[in-house]
N, C-alpha and C positions, 0 to 999 in steps of 0.2 A: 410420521412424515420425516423422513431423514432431509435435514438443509444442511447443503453445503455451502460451505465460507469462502470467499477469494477477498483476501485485504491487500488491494494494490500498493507497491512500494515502487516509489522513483523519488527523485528529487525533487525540489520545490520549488527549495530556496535560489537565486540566481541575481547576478548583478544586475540587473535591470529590469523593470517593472514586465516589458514585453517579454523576456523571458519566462519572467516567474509564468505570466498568463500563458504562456506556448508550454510548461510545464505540467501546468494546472490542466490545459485543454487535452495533451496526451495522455494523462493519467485519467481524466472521467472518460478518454473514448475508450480506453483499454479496460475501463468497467465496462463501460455498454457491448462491449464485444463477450468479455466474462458473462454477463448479464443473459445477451444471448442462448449462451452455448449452455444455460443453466443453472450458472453458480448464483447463489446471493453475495451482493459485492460491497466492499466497504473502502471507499476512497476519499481517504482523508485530505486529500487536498480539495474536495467538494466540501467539503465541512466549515463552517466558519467559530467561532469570527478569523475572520484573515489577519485581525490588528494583534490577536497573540502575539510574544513572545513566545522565542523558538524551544524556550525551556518548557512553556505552558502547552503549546505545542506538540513536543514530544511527550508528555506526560499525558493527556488525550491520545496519543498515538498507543503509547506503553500497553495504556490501558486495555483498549480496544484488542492489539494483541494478545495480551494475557486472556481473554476469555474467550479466544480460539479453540477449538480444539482437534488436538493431536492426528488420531485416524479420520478425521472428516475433511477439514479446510487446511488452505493452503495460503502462503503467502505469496503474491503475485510480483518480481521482481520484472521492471521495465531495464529498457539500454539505462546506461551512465548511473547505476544505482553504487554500481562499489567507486562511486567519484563524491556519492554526499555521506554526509557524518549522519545525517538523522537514519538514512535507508541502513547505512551500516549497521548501527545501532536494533535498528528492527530486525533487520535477518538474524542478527545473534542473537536478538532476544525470542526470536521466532525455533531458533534451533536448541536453543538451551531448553524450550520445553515440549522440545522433539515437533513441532509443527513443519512440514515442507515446504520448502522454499520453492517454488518451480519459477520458469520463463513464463511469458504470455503464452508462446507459443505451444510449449508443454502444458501449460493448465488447459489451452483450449481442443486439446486432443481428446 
């Protein structure tokens, strides 16, 4: 059985708790849509604990990235992602070990 990957990347973090939530709500809907269309999805901002630190945070994120792989799974970039430090962080880390970066709207093609 070949499974493919989609690790959604968007922003999280935000100046006010209703954002973070308005954050959090468009990145698990952009799984369920990934979900859909058949990918297996990884969306870390569905993941807790929430009281992380951002350091602890991304190191769970690293991770998770790292055991991607290359010709299968893709990394799901949402809007406003080249606006946060941690998405930025992932897509480079996402390219450095040649994994794809696509849009929502390109992965669900």
């Amino acid at each position: 059985m070949n499974i493919r990957q989609a690790y959604v990347c968007s922003p999280y973090s935000a100046d006010t708790p209703e954002k973070v939530r308005a954050n959090v709500t468009r990145a698990v809907l952009a799984g369920l849509n990934l979900s859909r269309a058949g990918w297996f999805v990884i969306v870390p901002h569905a993941q807790g604990p929430h009281t992380a630190t951002w350091d602890e945070a991304m190191e769970r994120c690293r991770s998770l990235i790292q055991q991607l792989r290359p010709k299968q799974d893709v990394v799901v970039v949402l809007p406003g992602w080249e606006r946060s430090m941690g998405a930025l962080e992932e897509v480079a880390l996402a390219k450095g070990q040649g994994i794809r970066v696509r849009t929502l709207a390109e992965a669900l093609r």
